[in-house]
N, C-alpha and C positions, 0 to 999 in steps of 0.2 A: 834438549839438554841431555838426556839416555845418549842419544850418538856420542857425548862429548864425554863419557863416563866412559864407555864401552871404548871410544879412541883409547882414552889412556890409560887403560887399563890393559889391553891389548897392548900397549906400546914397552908398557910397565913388563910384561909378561914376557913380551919378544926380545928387548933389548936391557932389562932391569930399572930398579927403581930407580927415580930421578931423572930417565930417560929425557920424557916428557913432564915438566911440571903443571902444574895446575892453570898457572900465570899462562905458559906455554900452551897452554889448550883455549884457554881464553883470547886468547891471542887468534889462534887458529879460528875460533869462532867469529872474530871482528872482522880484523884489519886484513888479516893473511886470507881469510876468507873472500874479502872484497878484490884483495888483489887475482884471486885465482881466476874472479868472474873479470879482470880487467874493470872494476867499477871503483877503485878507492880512493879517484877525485871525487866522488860522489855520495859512498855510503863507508863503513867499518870503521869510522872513530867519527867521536862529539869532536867540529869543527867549524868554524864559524866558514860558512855559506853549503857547506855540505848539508845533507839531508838527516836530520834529527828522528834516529829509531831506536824508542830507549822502552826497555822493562823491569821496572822497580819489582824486584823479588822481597816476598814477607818474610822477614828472619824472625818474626815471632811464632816460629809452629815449631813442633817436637821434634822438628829430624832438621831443623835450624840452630838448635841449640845443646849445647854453647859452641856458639861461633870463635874459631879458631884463626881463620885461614878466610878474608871471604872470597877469593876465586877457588880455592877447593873445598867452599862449601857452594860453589854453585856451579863445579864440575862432577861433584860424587855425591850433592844431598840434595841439592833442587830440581824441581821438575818442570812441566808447563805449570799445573795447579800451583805451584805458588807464587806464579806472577800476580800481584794485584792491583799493578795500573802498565799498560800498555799506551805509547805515544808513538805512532807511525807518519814521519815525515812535520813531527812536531806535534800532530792533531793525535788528540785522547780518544783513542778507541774503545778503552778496558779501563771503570775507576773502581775500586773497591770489589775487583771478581766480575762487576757487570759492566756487560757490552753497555756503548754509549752510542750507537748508529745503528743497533739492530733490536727488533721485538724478541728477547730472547722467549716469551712461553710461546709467541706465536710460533718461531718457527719448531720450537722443541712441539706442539700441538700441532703442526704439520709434517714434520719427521713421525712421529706416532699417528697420523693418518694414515701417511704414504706405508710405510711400515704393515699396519692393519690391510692395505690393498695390497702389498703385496703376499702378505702370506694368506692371505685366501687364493689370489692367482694362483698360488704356488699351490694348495691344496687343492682349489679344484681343476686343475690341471691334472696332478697327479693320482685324481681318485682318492684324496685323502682326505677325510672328514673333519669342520674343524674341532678340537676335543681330542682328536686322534694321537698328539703328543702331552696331554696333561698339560704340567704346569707352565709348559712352554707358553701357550695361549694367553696367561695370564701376566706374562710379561708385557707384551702388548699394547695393555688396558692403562 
């Protein structure tokens, strides 16, 4: 959702306000976006036999409110973090911030393994002790 801020904002700046509107960037995000992949028999609007990929944004956080506008509160205030339920192809993958098909501490406790081997590789490769950056190490942990 940053790219869709940054488009029109950049658009806003190049050609002036109103250029592109908000609705207009949402847009660009759906339908005009399916069309550009040549896929919009298929996917870039809720349609009956087409492919259902929907993200329910929280409008209850601080940088949701007060909602004004909701396509340019979810071109210039939302982000990934406020999706709180993801539906890809119908099936719920994201309820409530949590994954529904994936162990999230397992892999986040495997990301911070792989992590921990790598930056030993990286230190004793380069002759560098671990300790040798402070607090960096403790990141890690």
């Amino acid at each position: 959702m940053q790219e869709a801020d940054t488009a029109a904002k950049l658009q806003t700046y190049r050609k002036g306000i109103g250029t592109l509107t908000a609705q207009d960037t949402v847009r660009m995000m759906t339908i005009d976006g399916a069309r550009a992949l040549h896929m919009d028999s298929v996917v870039g609007s809720l349609e009956v036999g087409k492919l259902a990929d929907i993200v329910c944004i929280d409008v209850n956080k601080p940088n949701a409110v007060p909602l004004y506008n909701p396509y340019a509160q979810l071109v210039y205030s939302s982000t990934g973090a406020d999706a709180r339920h993801t539906l890809v192809e119908g099936e719920l993958l994201m309820e409530d911030y949590r994954l529904t098909r994936i162990d999230e501490q397992a892999l986040l406790d495997e990301a911070r393994a792989w992590g921990k081997r790598i930056y030993a590789d990286y230190h004793q490769g380069s002759g560098a002790r671990a300790g040798d950056r402070g607090s960096q190490d403790n990141a890690l942990h």
